[in-house]
LODRENKE-251817 format. One record per residue (C-alpha): residue number from 1; x, y, z negated; residue in three letters. Coordinates in Angstrom, 1 decimal, padded with zeros to 4 digits. Example, Ala and Ser with C-alpha at 12.3 -4.5 7.8 and 13.67 -1.06 7.14 Angstrom:
2
<pami zado="1" c1="012.3" c2="-004.5" c3="-007.8" guba="ALA"/>
<pami zado="2" c1="013.7" c2="-001.1" c3="-007.1" guba="SER"/>
! end
This chain:
274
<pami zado="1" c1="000.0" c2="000.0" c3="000.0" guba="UNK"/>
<pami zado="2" c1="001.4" c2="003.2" c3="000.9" guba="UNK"/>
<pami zado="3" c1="002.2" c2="005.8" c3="-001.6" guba="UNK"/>
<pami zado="4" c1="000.4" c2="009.4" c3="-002.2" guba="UNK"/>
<pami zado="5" c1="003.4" c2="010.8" c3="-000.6" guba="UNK"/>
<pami zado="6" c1="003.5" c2="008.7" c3="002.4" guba="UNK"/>
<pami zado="7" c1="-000.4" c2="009.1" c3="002.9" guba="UNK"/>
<pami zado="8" c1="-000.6" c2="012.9" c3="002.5" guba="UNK"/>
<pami zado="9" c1="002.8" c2="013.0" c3="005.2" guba="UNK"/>
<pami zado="10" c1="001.2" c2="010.5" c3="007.8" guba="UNK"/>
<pami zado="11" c1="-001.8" c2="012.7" c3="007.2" guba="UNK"/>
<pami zado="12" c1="-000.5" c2="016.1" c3="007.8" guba="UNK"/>
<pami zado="13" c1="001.4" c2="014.8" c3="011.1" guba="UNK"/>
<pami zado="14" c1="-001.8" c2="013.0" c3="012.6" guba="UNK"/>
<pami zado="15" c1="-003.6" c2="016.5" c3="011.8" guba="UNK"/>
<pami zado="16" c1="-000.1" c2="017.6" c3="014.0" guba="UNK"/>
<pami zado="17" c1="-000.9" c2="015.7" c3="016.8" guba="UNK"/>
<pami zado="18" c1="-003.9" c2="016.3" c3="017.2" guba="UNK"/>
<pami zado="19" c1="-003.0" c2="019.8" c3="018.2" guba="UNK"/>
<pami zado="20" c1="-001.0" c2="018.4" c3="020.9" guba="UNK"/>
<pami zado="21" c1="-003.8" c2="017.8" c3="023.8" guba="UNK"/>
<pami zado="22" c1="-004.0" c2="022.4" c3="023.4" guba="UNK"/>
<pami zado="23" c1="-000.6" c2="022.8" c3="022.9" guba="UNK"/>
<pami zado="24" c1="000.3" c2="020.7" c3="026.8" guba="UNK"/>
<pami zado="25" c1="-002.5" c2="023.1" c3="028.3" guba="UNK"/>
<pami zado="26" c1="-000.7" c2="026.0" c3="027.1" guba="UNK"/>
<pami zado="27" c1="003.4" c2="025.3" c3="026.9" guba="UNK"/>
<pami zado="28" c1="003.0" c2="021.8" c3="029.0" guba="UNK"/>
<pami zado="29" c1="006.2" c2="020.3" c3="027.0" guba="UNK"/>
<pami zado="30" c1="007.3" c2="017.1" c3="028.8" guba="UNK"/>
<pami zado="31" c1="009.6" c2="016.1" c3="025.5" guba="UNK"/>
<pami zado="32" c1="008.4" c2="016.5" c3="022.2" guba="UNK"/>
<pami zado="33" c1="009.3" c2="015.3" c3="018.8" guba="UNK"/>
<pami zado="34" c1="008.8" c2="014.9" c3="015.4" guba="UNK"/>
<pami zado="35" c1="012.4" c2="014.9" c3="013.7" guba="UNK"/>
<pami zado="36" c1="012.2" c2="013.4" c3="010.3" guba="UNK"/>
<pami zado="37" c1="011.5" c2="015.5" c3="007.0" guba="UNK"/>
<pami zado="38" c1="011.8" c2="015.0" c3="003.6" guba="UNK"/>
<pami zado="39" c1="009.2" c2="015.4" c3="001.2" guba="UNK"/>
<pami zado="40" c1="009.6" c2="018.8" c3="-000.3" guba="UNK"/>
<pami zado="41" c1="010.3" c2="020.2" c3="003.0" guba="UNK"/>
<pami zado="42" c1="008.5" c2="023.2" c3="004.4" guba="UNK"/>
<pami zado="43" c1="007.0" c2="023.7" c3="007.0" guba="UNK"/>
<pami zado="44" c1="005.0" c2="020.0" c3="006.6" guba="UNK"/>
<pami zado="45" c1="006.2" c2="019.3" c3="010.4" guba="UNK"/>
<pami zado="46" c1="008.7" c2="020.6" c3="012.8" guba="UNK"/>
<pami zado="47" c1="007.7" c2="019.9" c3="016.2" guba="UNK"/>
<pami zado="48" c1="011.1" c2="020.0" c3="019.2" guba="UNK"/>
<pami zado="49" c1="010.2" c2="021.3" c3="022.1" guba="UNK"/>
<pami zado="50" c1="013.6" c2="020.9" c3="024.3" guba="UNK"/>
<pami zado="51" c1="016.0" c2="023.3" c3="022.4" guba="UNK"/>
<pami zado="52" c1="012.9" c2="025.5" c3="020.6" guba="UNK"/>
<pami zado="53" c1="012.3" c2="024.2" c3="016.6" guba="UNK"/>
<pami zado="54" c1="008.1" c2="025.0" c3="016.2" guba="UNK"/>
<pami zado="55" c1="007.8" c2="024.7" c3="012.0" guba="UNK"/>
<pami zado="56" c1="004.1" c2="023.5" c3="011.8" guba="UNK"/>
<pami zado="57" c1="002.3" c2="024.1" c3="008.2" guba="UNK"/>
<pami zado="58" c1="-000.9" c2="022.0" c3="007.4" guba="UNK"/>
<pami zado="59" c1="-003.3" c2="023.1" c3="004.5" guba="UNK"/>
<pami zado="60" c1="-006.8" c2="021.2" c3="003.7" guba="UNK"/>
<pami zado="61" c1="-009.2" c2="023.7" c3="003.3" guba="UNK"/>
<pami zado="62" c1="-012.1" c2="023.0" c3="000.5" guba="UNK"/>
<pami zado="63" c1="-014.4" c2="025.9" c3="000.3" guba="UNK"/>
<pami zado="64" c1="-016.3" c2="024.0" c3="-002.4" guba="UNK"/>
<pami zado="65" c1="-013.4" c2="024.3" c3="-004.8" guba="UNK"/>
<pami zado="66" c1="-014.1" c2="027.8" c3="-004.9" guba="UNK"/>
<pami zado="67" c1="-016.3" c2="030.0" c3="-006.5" guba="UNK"/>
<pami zado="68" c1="-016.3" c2="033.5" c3="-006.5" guba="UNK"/>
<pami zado="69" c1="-016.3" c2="036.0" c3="-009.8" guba="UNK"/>
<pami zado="70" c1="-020.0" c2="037.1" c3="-009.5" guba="UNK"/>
<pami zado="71" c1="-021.1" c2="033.3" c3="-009.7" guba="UNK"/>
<pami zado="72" c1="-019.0" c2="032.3" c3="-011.6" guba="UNK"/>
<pami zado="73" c1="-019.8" c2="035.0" c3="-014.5" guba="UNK"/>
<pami zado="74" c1="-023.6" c2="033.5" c3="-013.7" guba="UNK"/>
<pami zado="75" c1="-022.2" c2="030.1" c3="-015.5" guba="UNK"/>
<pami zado="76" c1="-022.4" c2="028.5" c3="-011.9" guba="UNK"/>
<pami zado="77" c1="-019.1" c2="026.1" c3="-011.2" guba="UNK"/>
<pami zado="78" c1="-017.9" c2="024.9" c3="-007.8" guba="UNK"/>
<pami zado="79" c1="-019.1" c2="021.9" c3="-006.1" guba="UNK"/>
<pami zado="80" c1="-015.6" c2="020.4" c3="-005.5" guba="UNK"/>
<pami zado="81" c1="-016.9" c2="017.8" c3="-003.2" guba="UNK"/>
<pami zado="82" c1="-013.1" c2="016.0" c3="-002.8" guba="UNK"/>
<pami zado="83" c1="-012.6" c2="015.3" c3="-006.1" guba="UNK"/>
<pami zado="84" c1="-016.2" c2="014.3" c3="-006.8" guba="UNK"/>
<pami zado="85" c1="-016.1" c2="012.6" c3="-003.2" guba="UNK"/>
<pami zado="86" c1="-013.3" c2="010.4" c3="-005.1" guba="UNK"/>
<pami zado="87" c1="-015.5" c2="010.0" c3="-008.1" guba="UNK"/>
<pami zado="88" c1="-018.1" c2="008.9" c3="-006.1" guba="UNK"/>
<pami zado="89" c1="-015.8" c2="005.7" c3="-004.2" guba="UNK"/>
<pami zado="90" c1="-014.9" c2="004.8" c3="-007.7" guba="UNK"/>
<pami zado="91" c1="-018.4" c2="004.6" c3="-009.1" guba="UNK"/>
<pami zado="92" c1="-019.8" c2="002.1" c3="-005.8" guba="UNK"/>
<pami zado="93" c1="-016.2" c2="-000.3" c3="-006.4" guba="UNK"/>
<pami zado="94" c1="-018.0" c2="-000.2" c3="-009.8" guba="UNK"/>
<pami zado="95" c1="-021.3" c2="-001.2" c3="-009.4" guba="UNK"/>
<pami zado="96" c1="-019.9" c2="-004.2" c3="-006.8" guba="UNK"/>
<pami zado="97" c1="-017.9" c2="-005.4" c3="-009.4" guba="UNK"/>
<pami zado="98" c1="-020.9" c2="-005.0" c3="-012.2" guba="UNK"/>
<pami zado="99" c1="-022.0" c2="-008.6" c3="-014.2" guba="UNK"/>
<pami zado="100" c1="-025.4" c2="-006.9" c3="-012.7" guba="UNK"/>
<pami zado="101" c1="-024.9" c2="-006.8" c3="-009.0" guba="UNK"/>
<pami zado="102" c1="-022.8" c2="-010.2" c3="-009.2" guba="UNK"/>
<pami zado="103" c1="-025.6" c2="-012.1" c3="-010.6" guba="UNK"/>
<pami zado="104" c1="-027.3" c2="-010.5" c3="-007.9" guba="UNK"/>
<pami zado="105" c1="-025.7" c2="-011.7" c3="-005.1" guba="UNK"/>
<pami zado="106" c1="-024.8" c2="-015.0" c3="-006.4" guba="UNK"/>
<pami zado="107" c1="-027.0" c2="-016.8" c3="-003.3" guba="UNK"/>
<pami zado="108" c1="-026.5" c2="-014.1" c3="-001.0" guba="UNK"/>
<pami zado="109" c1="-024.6" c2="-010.8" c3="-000.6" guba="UNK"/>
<pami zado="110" c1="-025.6" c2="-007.5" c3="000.6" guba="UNK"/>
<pami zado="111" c1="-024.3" c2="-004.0" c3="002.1" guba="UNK"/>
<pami zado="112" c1="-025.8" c2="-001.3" c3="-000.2" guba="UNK"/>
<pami zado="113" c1="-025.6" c2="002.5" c3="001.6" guba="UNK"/>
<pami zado="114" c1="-026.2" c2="004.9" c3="-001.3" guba="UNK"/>
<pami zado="115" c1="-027.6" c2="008.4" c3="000.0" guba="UNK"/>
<pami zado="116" c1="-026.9" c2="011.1" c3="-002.9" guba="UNK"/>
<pami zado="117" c1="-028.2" c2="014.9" c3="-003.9" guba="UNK"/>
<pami zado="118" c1="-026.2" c2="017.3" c3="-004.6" guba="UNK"/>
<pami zado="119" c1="-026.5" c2="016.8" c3="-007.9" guba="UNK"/>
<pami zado="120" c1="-024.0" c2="014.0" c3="-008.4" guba="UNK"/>
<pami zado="121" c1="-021.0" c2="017.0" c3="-007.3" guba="UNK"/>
<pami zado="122" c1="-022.3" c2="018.6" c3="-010.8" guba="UNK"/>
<pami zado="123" c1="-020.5" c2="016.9" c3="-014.0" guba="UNK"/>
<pami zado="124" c1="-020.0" c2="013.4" c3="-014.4" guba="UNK"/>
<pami zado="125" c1="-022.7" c2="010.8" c3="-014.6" guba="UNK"/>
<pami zado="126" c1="-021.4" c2="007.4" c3="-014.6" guba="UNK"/>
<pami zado="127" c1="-024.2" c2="005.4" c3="-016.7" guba="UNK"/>
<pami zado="128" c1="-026.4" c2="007.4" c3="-015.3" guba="UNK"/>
<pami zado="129" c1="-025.5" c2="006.9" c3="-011.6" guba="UNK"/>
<pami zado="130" c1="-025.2" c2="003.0" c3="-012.7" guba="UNK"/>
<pami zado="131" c1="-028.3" c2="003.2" c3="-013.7" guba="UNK"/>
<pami zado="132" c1="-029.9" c2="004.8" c3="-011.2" guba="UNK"/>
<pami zado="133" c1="-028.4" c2="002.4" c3="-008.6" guba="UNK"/>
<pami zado="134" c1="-030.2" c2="-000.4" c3="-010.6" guba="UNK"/>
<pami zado="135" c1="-033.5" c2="001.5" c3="-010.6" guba="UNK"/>
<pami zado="136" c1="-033.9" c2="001.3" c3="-006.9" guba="UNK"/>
<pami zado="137" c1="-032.7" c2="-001.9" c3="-006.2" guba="UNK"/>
<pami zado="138" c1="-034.9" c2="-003.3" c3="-008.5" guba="UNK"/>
<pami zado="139" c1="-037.8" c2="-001.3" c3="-006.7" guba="UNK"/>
<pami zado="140" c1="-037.0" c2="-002.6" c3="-003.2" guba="UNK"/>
<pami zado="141" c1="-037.2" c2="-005.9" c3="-004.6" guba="UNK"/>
<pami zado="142" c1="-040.5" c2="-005.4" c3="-006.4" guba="UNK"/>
<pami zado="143" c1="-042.0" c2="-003.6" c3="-003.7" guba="UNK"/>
<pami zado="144" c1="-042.1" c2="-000.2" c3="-005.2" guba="UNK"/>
<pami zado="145" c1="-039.7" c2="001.7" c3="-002.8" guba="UNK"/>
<pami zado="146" c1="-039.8" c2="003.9" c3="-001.7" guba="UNK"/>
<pami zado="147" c1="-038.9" c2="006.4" c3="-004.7" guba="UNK"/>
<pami zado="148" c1="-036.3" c2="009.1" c3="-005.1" guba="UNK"/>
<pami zado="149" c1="-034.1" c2="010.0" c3="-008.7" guba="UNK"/>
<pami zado="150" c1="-031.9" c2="012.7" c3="-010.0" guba="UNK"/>
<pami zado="151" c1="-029.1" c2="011.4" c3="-008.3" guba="UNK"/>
<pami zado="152" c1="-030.2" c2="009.3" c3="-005.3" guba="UNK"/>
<pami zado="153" c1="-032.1" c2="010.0" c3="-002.7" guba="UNK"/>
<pami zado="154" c1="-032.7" c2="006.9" c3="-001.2" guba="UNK"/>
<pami zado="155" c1="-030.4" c2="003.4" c3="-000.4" guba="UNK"/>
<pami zado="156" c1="-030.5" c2="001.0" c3="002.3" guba="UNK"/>
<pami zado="157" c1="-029.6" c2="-003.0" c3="001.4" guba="UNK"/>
<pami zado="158" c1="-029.3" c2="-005.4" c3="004.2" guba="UNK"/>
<pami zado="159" c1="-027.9" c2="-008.9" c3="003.8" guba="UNK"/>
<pami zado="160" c1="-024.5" c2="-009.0" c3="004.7" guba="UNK"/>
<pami zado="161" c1="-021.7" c2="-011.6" c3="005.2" guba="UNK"/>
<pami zado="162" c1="-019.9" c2="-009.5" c3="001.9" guba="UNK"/>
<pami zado="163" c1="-021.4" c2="-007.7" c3="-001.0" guba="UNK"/>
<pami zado="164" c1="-020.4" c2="-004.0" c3="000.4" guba="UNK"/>
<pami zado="165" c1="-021.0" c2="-001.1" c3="-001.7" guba="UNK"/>
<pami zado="166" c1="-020.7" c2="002.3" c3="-000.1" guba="UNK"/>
<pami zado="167" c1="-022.3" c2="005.9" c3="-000.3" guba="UNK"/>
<pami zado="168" c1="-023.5" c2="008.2" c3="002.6" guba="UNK"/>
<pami zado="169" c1="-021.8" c2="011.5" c3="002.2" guba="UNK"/>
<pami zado="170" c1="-023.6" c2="014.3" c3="003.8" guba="UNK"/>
<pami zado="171" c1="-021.4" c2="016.9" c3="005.3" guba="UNK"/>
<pami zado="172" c1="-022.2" c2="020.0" c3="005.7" guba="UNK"/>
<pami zado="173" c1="-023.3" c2="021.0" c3="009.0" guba="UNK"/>
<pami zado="174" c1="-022.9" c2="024.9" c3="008.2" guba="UNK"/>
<pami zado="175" c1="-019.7" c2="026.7" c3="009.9" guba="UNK"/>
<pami zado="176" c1="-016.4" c2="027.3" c3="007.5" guba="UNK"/>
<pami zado="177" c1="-016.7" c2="031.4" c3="006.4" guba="UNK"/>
<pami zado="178" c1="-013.8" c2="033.4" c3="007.6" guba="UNK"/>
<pami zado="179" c1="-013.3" c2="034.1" c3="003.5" guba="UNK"/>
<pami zado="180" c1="-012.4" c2="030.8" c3="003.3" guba="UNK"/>
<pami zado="181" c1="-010.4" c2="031.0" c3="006.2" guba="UNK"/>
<pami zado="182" c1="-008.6" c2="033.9" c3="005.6" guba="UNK"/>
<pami zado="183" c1="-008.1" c2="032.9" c3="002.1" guba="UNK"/>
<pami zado="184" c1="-006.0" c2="029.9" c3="003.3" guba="UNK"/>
<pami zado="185" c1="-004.1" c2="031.9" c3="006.2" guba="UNK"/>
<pami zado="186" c1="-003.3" c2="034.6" c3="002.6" guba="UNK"/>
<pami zado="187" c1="-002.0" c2="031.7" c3="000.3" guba="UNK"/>
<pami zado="188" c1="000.2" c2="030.0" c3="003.1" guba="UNK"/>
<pami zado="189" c1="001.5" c2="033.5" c3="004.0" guba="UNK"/>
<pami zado="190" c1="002.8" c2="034.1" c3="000.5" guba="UNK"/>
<pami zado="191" c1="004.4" c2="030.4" c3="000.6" guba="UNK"/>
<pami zado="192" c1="005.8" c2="030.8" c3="004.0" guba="UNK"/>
<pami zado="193" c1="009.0" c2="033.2" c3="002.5" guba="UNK"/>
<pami zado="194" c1="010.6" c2="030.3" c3="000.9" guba="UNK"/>
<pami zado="195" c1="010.1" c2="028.0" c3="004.6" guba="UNK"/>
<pami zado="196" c1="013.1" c2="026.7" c3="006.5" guba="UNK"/>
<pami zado="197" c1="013.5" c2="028.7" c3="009.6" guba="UNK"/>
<pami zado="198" c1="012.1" c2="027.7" c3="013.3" guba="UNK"/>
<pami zado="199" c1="011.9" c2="029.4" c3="016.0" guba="UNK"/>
<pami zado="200" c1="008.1" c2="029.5" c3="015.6" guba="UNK"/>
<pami zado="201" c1="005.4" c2="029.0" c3="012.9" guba="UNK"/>
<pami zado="202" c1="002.1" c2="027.5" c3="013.4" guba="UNK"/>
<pami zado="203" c1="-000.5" c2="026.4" c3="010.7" guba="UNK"/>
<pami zado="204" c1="-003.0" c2="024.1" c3="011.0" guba="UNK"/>
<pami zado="205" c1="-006.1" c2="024.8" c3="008.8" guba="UNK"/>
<pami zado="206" c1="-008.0" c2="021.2" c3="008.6" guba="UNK"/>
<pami zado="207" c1="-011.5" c2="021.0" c3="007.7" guba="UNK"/>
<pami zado="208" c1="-011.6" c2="017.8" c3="006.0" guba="UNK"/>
<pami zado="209" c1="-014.8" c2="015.7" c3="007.1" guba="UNK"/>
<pami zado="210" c1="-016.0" c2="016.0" c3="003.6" guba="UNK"/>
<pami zado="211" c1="-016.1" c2="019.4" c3="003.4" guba="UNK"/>
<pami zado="212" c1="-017.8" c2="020.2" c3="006.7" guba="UNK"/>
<pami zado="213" c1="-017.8" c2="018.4" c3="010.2" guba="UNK"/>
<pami zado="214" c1="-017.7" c2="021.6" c3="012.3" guba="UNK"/>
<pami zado="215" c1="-014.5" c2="023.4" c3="013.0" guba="UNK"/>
<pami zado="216" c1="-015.2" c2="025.0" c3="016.3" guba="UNK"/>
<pami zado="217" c1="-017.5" c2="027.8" c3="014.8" guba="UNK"/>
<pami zado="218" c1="-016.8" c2="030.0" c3="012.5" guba="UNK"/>
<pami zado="219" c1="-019.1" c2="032.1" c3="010.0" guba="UNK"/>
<pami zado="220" c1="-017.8" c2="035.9" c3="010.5" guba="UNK"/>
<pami zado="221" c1="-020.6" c2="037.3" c3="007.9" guba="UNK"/>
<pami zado="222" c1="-020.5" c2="041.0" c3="007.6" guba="UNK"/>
<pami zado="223" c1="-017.2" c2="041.0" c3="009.5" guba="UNK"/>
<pami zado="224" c1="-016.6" c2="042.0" c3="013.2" guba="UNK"/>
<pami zado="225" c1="-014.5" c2="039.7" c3="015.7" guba="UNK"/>
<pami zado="226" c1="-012.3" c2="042.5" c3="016.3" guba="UNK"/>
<pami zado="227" c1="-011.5" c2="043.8" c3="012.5" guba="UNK"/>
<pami zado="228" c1="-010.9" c2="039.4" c3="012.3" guba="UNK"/>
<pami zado="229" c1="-008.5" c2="039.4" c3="015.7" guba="UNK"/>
<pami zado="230" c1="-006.8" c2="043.1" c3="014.1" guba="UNK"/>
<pami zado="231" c1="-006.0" c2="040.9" c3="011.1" guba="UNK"/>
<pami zado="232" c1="-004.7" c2="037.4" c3="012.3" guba="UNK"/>
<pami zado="233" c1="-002.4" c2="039.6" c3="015.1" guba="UNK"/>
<pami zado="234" c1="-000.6" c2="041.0" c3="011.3" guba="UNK"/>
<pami zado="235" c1="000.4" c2="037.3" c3="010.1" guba="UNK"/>
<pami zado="236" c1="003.6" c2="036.0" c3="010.4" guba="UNK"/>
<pami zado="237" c1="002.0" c2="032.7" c3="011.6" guba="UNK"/>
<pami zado="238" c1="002.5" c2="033.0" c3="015.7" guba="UNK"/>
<pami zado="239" c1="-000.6" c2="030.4" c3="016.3" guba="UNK"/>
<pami zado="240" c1="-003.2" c2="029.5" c3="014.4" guba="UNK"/>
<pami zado="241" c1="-005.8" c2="027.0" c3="014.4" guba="UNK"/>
<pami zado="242" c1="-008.9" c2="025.3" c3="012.8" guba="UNK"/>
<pami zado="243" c1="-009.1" c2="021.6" c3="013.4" guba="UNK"/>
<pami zado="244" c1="-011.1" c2="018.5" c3="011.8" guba="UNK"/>
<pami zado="245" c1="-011.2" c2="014.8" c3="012.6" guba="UNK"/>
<pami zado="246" c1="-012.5" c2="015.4" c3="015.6" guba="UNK"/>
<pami zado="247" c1="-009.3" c2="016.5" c3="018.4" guba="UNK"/>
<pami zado="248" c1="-011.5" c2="018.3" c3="020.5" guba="UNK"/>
<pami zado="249" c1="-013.4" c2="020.7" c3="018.1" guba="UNK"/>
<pami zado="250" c1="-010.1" c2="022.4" c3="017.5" guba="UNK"/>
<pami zado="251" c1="-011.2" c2="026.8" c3="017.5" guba="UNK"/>
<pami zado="252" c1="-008.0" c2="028.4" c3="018.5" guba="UNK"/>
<pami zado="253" c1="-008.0" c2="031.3" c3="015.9" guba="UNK"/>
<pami zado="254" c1="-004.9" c2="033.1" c3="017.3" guba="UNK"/>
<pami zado="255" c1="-001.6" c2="032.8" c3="019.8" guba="UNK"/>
<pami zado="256" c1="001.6" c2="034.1" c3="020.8" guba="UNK"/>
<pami zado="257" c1="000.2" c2="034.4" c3="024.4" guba="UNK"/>
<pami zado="258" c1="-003.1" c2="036.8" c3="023.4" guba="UNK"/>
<pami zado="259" c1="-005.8" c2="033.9" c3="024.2" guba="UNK"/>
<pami zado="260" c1="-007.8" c2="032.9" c3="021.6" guba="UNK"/>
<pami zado="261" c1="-011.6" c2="031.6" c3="021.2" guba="UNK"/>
<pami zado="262" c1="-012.6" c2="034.2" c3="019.1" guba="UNK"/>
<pami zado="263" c1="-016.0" c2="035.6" c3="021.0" guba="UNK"/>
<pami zado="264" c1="-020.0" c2="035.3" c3="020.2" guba="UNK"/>
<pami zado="265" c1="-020.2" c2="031.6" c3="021.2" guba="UNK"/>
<pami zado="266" c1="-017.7" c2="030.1" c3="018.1" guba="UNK"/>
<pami zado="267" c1="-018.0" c2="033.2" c3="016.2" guba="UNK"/>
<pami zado="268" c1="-021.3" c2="033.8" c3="014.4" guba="UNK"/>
<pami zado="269" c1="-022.9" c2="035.9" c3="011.8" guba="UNK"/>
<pami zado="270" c1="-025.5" c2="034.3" c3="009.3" guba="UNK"/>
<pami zado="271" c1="-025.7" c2="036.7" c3="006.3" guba="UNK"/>
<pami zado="272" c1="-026.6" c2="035.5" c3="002.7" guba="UNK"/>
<pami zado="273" c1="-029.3" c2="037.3" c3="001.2" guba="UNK"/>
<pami zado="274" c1="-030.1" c2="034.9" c3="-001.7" guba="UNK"/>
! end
């Protein structure tokens, strides 16, 4: 099993290369490389080009594991879907492993897709999630399903050839806000004095499926596209981009060649009047 260290750099340089089908469009490089790096390195990946050293930085962006002062003062605390996105795995290798569910599926096993609220990212619940989990199995099998509970929604069982345990996490289908951009772009920048020196710096924002699944739009707010364009042109970062799992809903925020996709159709304005 690999390490944390090994995941998070395999990680950061598949989020890399996934950067690579725009970068051919734009520089078409017929060589490239990865040369090695060590794990305290930065830039997270140095891309060779022929004789030109591109330092690449990578940064996860989690909007949900901030909160801002007004809310915060209001007692409200962030949703910090990874973490509880973690807690959540842990809970369903649980429940498989429960003298309940083995009993269970003694005769036959099943796969069990759990479908949350978005109340299980608030606190910790574990008997209570447990519990729940029990609750609607049990009505399924006593024909009282459907019914809904604090926690879950709903689940699906099917028989299966393996008992299988697994939650349905429902990302959010809204587009990143250029705070949360920008606040990334702001913390890399401070970091980016003590990098080793390339001949160009790119960073890579990823949107982590978790968090959202669309990176090619991004919510300007009260903001204009120019005022946003005035402010990427100022960082030392020479391209920027917002990426996610998916290679081909990378938004090209800025470059050293003036094109970007910053215009009406990636860039919208839904304003919160809650």
């Amino acid at each position: 099993m690999m390490d944390i260290d090994a995941r998070k750099e395999n990680r950061e340089k598949s989020q890399s290369e996934n950067l690579l089908s725009i970068i051919k469009k734009e520089i078409s490089p017929n060589v490239y490389t990865f040369p090695e790096r060590k794990k305290n390195d930065r830039p997270d990946i140095v891309l060779a080009i022929s004789e030109k050293r591109i330092g690449i930085e990578v940064t996860e962006c989690y909007p949900s594991n901030h909160i801002d002062e007004e809310n915060k003062k209001m007692g409200k605390r962030p949703l910090c879907k990874k973490k509880n996105y973690t807690w959540l795995m842990k809970e369903c290798e649980d429940f498989k492993n429960s003298p309940y569910f083995v009993n269970l599926t003694k005769d036959q096993h099943y796969k069990i897709k759990i479908y949350t609220t978005n109340a299980v990212y608030r606190g910790k619940h574990h008997d209570e999630f447990q519990n729940e989990l029990i609750e609607h199995i049990e009505a399924i099998r006593y024909k009282r399903y459907p019914i809904s509970t604090k926690l879950i929604s709903r689940i699906k069982v099917e028989p299966s050839v393996h008992n299988y345990v697994d939650f349905f996490h429902t990302s959010s289908p809204r587009p990143v806000k250029w705070e949360d951009v920008l606040r990334e772009i702001e913390k890399k920048e401070e970091q980016s004095v003590e990098y080793e020196h390339t001949d160009e710096l790119w960073l890579n924002i990823y949107i982590p499926w978790v968090e959202n699944i669309v990176s090619y739009e991004m919510d300007i707010g009260k903001n204009d596209i120019a005022t946003i364009r005035k402010r990427l042109l100022q960082s030392k970062f020479q391209r920027i981009y917002l990426s996610s799992i998916r290679e081909h809903d990378t938004f090209v925020l800025k470059t050293n060649n003036g094109k970007d996709m910053l215009d009406e159709e990636h860039c919208i304005s839904t304003i919160d009047v809650s």
